[in-house]
mmJSON file of the N, C-alpha and C atoms, coordinates in Angstrom:
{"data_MODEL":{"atom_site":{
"group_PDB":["ATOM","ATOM","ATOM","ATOM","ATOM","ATOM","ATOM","ATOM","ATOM","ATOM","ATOM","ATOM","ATOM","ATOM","ATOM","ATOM","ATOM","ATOM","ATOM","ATOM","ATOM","ATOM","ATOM","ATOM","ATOM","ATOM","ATOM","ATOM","ATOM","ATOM","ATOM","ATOM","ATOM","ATOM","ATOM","ATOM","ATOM","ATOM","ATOM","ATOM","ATOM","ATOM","ATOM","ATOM","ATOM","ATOM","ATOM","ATOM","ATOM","ATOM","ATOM","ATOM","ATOM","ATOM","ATOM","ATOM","ATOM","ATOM","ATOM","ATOM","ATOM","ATOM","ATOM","ATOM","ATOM","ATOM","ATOM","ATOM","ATOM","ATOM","ATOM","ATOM","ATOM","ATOM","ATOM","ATOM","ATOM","ATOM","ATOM","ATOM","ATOM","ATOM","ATOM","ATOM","ATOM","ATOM","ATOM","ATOM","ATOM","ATOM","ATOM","ATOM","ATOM","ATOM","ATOM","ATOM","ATOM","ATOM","ATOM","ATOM","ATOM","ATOM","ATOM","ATOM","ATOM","ATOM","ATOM","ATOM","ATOM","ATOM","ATOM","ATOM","ATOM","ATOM","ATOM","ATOM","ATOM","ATOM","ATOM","ATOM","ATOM","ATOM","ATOM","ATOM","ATOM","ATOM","ATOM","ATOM","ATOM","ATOM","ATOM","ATOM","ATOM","ATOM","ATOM","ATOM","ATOM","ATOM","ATOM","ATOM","ATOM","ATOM","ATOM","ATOM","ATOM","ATOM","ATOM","ATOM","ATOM","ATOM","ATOM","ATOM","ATOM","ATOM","ATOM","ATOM","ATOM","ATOM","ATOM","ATOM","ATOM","ATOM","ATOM","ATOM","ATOM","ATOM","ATOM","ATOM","ATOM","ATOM","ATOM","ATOM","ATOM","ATOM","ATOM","ATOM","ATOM","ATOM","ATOM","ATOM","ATOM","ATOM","ATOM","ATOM","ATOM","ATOM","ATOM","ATOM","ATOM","ATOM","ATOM","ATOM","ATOM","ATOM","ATOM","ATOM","ATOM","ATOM","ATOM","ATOM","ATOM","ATOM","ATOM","ATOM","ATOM","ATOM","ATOM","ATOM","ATOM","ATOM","ATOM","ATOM","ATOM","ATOM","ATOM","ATOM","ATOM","ATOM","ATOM","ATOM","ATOM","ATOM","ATOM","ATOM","ATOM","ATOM","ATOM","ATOM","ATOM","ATOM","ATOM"],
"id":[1,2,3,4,5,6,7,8,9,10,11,12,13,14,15,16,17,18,19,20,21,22,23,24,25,26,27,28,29,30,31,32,33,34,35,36,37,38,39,40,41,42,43,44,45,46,47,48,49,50,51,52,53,54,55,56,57,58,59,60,61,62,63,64,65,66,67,68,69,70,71,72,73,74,75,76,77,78,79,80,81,82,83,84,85,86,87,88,89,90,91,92,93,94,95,96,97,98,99,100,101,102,103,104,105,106,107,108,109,110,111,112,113,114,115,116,117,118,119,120,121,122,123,124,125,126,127,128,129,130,131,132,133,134,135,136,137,138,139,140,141,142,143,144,145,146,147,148,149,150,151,152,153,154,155,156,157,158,159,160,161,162,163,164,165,166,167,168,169,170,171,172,173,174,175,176,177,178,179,180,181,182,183,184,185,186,187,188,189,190,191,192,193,194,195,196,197,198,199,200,201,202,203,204,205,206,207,208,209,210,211,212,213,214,215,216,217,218,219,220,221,222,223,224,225,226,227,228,229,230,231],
"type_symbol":["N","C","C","N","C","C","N","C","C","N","C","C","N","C","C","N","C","C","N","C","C","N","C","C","N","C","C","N","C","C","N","C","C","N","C","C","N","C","C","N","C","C","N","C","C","N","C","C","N","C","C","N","C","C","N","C","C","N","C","C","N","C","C","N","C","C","N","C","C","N","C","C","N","C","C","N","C","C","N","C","C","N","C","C","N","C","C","N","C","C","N","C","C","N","C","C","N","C","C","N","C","C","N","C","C","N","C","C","N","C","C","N","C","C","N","C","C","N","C","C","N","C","C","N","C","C","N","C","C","N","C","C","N","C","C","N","C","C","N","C","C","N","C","C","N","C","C","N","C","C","N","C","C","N","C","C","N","C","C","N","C","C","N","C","C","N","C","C","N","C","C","N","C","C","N","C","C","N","C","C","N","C","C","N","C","C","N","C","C","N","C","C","N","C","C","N","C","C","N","C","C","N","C","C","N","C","C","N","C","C","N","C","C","N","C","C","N","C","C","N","C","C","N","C","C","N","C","C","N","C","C"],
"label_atom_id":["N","CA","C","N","CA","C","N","CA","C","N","CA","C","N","CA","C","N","CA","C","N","CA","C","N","CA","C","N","CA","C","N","CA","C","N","CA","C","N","CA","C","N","CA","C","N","CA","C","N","CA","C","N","CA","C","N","CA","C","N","CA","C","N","CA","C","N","CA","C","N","CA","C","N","CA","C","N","CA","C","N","CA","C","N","CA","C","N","CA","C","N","CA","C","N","CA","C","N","CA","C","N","CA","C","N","CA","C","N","CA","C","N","CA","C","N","CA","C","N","CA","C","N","CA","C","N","CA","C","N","CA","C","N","CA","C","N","CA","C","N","CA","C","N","CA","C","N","CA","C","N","CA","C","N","CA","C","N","CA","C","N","CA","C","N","CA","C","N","CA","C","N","CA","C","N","CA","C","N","CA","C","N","CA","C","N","CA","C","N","CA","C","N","CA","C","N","CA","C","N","CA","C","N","CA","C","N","CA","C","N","CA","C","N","CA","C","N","CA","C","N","CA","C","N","CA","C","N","CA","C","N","CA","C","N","CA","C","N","CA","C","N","CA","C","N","CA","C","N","CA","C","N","CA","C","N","CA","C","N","CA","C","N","CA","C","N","CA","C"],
"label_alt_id":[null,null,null,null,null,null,null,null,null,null,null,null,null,null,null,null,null,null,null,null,null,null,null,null,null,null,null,null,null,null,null,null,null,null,null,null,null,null,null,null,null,null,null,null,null,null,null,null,null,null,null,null,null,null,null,null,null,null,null,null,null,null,null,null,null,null,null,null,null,null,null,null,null,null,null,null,null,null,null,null,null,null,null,null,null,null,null,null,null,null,null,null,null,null,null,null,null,null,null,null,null,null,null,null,null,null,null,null,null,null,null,null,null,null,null,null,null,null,null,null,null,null,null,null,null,null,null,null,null,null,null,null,null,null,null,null,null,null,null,null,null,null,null,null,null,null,null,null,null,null,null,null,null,null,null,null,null,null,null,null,null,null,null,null,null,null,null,null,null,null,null,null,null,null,null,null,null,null,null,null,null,null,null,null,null,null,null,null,null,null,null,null,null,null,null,null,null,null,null,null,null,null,null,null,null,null,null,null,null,null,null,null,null,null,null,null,null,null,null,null,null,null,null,null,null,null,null,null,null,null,null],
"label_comp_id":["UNK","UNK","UNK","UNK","UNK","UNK","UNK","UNK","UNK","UNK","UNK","UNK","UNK","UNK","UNK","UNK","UNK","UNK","UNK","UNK","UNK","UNK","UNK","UNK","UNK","UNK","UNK","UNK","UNK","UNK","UNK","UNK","UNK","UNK","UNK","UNK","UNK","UNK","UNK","UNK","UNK","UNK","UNK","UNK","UNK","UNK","UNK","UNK","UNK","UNK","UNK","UNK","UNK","UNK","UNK","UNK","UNK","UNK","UNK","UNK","UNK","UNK","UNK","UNK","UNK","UNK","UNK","UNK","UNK","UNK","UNK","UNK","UNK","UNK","UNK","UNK","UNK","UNK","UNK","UNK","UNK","UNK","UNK","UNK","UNK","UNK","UNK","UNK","UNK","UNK","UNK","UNK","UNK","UNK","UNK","UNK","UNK","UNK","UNK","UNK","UNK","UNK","UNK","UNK","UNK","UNK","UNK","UNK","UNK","UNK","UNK","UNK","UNK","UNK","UNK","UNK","UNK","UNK","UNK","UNK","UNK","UNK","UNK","UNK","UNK","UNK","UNK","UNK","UNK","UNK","UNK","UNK","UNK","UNK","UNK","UNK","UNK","UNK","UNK","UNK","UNK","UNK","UNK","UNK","UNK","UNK","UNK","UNK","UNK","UNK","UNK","UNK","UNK","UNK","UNK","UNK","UNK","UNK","UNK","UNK","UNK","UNK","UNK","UNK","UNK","UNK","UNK","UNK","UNK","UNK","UNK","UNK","UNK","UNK","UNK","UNK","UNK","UNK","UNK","UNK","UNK","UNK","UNK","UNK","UNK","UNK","UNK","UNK","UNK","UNK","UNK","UNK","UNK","UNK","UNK","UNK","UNK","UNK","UNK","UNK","UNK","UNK","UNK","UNK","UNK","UNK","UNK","UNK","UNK","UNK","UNK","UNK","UNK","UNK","UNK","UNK","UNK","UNK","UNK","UNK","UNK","UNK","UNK","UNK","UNK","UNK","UNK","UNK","UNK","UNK","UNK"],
"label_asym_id":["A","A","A","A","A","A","A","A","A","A","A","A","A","A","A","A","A","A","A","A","A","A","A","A","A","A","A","A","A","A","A","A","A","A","A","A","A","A","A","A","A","A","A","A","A","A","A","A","A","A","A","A","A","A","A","A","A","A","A","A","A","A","A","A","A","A","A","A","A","A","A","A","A","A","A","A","A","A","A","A","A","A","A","A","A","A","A","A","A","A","A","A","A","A","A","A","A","A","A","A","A","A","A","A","A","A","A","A","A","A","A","A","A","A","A","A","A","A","A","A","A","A","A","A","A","A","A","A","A","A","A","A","A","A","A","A","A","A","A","A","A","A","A","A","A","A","A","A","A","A","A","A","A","A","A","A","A","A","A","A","A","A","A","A","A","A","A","A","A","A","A","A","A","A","A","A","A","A","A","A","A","A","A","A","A","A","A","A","A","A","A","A","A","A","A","A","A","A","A","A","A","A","A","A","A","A","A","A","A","A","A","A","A","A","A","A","A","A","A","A","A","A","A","A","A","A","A","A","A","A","A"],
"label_entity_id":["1","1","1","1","1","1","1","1","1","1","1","1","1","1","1","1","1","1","1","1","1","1","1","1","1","1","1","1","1","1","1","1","1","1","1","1","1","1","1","1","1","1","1","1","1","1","1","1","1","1","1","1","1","1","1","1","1","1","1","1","1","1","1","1","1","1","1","1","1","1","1","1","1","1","1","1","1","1","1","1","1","1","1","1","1","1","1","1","1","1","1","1","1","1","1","1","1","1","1","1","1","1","1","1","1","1","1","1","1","1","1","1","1","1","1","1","1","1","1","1","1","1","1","1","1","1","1","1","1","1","1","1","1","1","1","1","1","1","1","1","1","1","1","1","1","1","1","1","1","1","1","1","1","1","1","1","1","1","1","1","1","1","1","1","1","1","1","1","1","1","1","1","1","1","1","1","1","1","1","1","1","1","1","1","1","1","1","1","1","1","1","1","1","1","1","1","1","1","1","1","1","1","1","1","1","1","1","1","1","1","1","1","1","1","1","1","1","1","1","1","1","1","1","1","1","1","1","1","1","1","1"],
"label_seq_id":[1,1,1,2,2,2,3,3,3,4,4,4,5,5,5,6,6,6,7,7,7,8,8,8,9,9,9,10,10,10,11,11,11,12,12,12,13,13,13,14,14,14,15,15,15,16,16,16,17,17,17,18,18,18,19,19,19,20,20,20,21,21,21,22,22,22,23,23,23,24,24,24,25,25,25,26,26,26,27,27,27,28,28,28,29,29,29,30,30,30,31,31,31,32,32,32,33,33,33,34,34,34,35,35,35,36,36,36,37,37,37,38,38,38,39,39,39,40,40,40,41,41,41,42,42,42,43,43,43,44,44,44,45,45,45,46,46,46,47,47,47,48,48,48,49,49,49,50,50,50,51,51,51,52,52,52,53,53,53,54,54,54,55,55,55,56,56,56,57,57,57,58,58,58,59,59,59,60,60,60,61,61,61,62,62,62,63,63,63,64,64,64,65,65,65,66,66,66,67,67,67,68,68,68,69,69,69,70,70,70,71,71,71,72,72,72,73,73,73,74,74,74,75,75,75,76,76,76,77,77,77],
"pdbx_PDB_ins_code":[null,null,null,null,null,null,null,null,null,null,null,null,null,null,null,null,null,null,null,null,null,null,null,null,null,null,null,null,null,null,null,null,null,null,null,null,null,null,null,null,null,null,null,null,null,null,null,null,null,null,null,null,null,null,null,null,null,null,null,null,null,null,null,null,null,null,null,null,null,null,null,null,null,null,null,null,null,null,null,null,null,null,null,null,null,null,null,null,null,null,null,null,null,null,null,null,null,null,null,null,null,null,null,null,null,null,null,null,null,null,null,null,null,null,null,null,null,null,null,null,null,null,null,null,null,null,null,null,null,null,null,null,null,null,null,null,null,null,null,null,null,null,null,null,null,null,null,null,null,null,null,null,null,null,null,null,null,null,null,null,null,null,null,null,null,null,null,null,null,null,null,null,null,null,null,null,null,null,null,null,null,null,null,null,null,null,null,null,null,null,null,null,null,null,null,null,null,null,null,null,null,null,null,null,null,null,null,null,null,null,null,null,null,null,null,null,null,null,null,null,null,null,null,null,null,null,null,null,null,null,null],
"Cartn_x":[-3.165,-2.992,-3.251,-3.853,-4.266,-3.449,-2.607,-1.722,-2.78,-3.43,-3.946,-3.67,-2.833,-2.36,-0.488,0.321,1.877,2.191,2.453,3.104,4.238,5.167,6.104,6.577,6.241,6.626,8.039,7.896,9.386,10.466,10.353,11.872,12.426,11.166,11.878,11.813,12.12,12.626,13.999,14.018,15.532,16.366,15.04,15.498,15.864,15.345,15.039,13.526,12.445,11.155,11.022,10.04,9.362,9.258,10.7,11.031,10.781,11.169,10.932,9.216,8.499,7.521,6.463,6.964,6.634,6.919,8.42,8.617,8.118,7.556,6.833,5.464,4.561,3.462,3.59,4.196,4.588,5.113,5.595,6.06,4.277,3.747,2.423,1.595,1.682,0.716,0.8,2.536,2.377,2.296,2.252,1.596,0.533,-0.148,-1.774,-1.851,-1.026,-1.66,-2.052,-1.783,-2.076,-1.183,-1.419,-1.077,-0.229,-0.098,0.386,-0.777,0.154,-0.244,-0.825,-1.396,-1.948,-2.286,-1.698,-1.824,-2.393,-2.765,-2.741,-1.964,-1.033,-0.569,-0.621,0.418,-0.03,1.533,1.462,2.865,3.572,3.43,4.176,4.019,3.722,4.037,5.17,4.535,5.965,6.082,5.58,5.709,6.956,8.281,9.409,9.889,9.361,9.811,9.241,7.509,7.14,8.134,8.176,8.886,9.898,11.027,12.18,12.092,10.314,9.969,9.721,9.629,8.8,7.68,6.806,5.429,5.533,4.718,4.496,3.215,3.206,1.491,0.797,-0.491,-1.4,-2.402,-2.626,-3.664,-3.214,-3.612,-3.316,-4.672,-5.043,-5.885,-4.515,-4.312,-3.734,-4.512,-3.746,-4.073,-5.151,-4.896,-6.085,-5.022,-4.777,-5.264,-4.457,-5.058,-4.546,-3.023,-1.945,-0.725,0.068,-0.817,-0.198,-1.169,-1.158,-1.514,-1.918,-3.203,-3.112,-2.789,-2.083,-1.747,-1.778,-2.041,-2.268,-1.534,-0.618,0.377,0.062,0.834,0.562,1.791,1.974,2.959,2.726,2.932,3.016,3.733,3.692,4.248,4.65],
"Cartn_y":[54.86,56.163,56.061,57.08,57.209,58.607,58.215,59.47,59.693,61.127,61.519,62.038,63.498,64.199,63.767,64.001,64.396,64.549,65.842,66.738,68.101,67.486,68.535,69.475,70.606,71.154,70.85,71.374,70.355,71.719,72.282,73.371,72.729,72.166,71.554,70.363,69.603,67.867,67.887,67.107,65.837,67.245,67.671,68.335,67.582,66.597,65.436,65.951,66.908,67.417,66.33,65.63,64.584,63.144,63.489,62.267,62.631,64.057,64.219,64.459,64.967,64.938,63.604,62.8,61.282,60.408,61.016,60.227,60.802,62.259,63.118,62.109,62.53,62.119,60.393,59.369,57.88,58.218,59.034,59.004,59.36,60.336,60.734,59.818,58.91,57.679,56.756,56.323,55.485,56.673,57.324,58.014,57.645,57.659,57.789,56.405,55.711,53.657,53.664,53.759,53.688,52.304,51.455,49.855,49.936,51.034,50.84,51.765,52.27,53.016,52.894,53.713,52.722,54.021,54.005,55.166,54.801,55.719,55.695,56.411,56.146,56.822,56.695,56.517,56.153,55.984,55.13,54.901,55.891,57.083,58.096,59.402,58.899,59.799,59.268,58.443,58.44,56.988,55.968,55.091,54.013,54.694,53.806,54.688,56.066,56.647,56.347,55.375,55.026,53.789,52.912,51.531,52.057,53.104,53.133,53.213,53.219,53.266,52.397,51.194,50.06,49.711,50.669,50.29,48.601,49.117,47.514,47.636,47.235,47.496,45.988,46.828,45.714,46.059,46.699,46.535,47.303,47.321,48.066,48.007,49.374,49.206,49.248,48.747,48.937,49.908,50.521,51.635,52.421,53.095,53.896,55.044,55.937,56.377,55.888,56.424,55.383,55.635,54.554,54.579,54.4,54.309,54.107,53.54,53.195,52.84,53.323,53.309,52.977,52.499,52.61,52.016,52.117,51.635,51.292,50.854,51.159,50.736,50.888,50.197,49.895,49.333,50.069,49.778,49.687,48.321,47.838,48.267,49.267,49.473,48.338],
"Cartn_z":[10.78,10.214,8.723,8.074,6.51,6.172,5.651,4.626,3.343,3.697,2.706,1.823,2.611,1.457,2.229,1.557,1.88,0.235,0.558,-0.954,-0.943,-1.432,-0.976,-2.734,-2.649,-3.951,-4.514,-5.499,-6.816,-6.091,-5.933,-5.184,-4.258,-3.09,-2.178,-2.036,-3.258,-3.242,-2.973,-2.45,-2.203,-1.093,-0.699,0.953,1.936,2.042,3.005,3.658,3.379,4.29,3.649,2.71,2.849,3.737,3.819,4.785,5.892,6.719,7.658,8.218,6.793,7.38,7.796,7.25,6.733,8.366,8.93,10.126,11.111,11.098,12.168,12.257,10.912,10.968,11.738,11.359,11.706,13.316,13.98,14.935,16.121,15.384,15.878,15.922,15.448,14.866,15.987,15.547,17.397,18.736,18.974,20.072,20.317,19.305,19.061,19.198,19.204,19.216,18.114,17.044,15.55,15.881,14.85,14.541,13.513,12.352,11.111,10.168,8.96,7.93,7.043,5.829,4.76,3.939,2.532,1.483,0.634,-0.657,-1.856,-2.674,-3.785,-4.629,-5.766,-6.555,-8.29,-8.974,-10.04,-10.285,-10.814,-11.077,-11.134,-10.215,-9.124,-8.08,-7.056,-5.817,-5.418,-4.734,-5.404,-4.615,-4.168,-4.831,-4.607,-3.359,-3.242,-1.604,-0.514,-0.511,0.359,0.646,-0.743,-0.126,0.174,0.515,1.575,2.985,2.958,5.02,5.123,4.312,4.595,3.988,3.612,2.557,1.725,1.833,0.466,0.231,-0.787,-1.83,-1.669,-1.707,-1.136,-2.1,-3.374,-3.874,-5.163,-6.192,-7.621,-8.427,-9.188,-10.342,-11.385,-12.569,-13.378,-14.586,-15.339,-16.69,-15.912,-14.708,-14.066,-13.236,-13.888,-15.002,-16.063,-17.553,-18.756,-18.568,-18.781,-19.096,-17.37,-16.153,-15.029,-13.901,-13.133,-11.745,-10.744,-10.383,-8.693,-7.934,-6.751,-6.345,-4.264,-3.558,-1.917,-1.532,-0.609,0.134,1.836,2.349,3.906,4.174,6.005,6.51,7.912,9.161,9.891,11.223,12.014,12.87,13.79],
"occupancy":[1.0,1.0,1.0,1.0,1.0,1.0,1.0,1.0,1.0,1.0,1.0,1.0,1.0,1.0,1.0,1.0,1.0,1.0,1.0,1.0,1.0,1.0,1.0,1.0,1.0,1.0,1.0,1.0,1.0,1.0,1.0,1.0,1.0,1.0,1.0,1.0,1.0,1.0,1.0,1.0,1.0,1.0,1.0,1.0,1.0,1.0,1.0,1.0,1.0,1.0,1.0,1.0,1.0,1.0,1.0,1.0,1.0,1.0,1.0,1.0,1.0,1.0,1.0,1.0,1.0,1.0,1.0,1.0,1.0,1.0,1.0,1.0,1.0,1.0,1.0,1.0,1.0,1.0,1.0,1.0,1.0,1.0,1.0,1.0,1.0,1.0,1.0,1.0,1.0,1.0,1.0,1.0,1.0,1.0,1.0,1.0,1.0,1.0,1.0,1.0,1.0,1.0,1.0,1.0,1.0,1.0,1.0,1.0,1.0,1.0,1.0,1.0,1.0,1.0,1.0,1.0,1.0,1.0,1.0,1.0,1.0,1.0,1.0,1.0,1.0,1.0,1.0,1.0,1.0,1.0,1.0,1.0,1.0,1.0,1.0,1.0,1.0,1.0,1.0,1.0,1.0,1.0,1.0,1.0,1.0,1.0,1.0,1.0,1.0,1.0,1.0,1.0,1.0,1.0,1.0,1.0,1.0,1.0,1.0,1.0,1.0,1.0,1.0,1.0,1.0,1.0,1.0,1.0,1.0,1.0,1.0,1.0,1.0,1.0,1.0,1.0,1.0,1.0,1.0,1.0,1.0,1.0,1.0,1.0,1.0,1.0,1.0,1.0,1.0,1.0,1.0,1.0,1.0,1.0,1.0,1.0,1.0,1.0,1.0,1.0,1.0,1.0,1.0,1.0,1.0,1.0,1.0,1.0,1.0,1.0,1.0,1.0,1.0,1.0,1.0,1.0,1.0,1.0,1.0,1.0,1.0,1.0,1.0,1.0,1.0,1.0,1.0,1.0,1.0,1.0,1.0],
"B_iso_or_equiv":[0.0,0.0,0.0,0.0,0.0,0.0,0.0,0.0,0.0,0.0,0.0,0.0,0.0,0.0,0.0,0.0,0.0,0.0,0.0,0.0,0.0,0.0,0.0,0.0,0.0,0.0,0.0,0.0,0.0,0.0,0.0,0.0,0.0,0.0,0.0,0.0,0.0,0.0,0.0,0.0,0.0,0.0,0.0,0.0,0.0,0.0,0.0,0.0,0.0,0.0,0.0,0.0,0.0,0.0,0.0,0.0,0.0,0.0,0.0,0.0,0.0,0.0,0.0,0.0,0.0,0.0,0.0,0.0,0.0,0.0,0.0,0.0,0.0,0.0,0.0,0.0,0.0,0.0,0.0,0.0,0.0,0.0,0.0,0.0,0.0,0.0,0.0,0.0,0.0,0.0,0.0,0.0,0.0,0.0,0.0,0.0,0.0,0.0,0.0,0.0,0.0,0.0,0.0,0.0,0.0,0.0,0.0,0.0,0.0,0.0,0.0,0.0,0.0,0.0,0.0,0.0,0.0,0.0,0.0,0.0,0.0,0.0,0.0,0.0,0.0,0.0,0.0,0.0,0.0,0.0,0.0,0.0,0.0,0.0,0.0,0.0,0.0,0.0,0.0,0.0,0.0,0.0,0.0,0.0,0.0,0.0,0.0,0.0,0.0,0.0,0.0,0.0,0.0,0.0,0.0,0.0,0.0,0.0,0.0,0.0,0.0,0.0,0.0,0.0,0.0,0.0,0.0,0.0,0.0,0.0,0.0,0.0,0.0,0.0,0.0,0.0,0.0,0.0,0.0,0.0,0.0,0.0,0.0,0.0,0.0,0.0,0.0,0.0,0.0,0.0,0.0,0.0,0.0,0.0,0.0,0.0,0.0,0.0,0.0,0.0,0.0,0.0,0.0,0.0,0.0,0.0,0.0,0.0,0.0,0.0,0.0,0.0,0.0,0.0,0.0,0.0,0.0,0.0,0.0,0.0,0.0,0.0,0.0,0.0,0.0,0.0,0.0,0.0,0.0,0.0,0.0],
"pdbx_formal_charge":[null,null,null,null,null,null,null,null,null,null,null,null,null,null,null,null,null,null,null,null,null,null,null,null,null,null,null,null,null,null,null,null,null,null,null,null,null,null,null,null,null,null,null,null,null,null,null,null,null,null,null,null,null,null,null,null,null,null,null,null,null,null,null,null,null,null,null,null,null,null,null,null,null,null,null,null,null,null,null,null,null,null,null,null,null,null,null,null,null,null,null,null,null,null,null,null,null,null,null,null,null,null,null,null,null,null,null,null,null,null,null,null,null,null,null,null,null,null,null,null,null,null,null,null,null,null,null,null,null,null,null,null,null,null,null,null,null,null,null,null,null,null,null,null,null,null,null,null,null,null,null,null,null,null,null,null,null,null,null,null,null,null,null,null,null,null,null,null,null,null,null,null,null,null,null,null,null,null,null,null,null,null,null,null,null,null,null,null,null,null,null,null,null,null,null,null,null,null,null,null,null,null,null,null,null,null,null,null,null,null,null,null,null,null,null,null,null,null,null,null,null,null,null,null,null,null,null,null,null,null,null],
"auth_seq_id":[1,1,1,2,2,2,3,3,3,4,4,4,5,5,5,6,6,6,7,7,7,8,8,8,9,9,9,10,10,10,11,11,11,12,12,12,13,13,13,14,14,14,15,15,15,16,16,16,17,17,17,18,18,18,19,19,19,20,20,20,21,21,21,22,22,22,23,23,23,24,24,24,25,25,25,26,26,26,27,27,27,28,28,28,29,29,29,30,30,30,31,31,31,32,32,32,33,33,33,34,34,34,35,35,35,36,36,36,37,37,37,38,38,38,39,39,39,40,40,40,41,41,41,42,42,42,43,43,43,44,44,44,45,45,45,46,46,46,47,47,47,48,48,48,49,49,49,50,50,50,51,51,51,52,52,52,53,53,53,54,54,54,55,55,55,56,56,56,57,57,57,58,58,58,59,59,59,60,60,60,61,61,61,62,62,62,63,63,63,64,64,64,65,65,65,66,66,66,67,67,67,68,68,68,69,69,69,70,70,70,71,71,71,72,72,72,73,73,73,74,74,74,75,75,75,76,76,76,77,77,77],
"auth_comp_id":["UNK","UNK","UNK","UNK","UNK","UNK","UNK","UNK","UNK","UNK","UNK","UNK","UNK","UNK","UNK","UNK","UNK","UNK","UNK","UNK","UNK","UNK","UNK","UNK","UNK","UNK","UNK","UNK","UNK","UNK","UNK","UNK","UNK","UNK","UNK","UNK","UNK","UNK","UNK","UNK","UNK","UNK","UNK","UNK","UNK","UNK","UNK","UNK","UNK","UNK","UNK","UNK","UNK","UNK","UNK","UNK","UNK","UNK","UNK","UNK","UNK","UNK","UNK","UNK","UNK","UNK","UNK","UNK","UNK","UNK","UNK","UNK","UNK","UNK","UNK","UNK","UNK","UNK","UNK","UNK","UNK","UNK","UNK","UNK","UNK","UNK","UNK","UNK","UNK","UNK","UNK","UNK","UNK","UNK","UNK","UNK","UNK","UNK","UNK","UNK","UNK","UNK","UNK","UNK","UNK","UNK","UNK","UNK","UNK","UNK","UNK","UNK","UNK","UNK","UNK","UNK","UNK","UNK","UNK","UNK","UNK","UNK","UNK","UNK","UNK","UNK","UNK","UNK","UNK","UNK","UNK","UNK","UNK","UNK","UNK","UNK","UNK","UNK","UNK","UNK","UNK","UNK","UNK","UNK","UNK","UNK","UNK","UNK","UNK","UNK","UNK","UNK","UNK","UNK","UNK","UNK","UNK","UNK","UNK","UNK","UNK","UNK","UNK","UNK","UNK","UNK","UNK","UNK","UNK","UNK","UNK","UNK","UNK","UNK","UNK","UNK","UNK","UNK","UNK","UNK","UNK","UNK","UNK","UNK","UNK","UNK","UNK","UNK","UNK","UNK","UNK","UNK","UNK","UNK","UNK","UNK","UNK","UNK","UNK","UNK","UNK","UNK","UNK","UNK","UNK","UNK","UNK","UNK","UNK","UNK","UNK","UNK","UNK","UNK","UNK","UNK","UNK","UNK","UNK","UNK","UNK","UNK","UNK","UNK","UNK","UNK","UNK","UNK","UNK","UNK","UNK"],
"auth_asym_id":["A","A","A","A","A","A","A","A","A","A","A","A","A","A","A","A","A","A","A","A","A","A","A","A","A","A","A","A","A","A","A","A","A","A","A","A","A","A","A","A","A","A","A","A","A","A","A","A","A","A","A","A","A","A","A","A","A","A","A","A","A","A","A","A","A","A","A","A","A","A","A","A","A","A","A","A","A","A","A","A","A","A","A","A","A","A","A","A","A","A","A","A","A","A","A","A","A","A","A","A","A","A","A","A","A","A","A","A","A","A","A","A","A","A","A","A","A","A","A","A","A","A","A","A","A","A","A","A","A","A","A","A","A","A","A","A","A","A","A","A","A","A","A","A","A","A","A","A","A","A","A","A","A","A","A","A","A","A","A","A","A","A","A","A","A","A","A","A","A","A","A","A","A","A","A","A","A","A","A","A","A","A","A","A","A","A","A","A","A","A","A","A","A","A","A","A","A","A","A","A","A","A","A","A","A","A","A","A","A","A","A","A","A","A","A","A","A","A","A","A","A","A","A","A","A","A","A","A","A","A","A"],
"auth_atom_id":["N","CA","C","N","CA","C","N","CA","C","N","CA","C","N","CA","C","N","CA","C","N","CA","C","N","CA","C","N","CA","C","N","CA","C","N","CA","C","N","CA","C","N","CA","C","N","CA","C","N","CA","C","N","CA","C","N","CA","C","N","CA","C","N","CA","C","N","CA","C","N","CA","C","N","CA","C","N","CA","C","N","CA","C","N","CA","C","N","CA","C","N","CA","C","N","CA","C","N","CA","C","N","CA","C","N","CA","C","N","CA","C","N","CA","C","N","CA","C","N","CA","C","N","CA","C","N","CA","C","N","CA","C","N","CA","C","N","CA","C","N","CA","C","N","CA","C","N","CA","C","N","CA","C","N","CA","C","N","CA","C","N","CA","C","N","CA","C","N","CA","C","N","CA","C","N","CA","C","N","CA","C","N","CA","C","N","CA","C","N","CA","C","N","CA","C","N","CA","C","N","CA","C","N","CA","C","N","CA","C","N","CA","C","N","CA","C","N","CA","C","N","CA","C","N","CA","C","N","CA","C","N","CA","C","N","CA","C","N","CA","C","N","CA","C","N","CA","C","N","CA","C","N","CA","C","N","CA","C","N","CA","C","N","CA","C","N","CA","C"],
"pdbx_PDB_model_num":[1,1,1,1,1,1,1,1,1,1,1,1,1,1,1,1,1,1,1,1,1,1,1,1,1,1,1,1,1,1,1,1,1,1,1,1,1,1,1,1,1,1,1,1,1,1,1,1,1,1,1,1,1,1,1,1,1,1,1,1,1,1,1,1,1,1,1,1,1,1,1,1,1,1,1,1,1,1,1,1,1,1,1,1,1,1,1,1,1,1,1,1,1,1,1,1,1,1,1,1,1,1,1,1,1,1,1,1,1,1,1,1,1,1,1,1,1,1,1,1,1,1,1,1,1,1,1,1,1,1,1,1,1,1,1,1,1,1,1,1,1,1,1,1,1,1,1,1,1,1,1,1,1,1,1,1,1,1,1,1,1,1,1,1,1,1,1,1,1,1,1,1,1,1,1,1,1,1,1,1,1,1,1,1,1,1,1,1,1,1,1,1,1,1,1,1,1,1,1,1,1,1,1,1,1,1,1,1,1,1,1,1,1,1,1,1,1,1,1,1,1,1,1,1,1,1,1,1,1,1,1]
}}}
């Protein structure tokens, strides 16, 4: 599975939807025989909420954009 977009507007943070939509989509995935996940984000978006499912980063541009990160994460069903 490739998380392209998952974006939840600033009203409805710390709803718990991100999470839920996060374990819908992961739940669809193994249906589908998906093996495991694999994103992109950036260090000031959200990547300490992927590592609470498990993520772990597997690749970084650093100062891209200037002052933060790219960053790829993947997670292993």
């Amino acid at each position: 599975m490739f998380v392209d977009w998952l974006w939840v507007r600033p009203s409805s943070r710390k709803t718990g939807l991100g999470t839920r939509l996060l374990e819908k989509a992961e739940a669809v995935a193994r249906e589908r025989g998906c093996l495991g996940a694999h994103l992109e984000t950036f260090t000031f978006q959200a990547p300490d909420f992927y590592r609470r499912f498990g993520y772990e980063e597997f690749g970084r541009i650093d100062n891209y954009p200037p002052g933060h990160a790219t960053i790829w994460m993947k997670k292993t069903f």
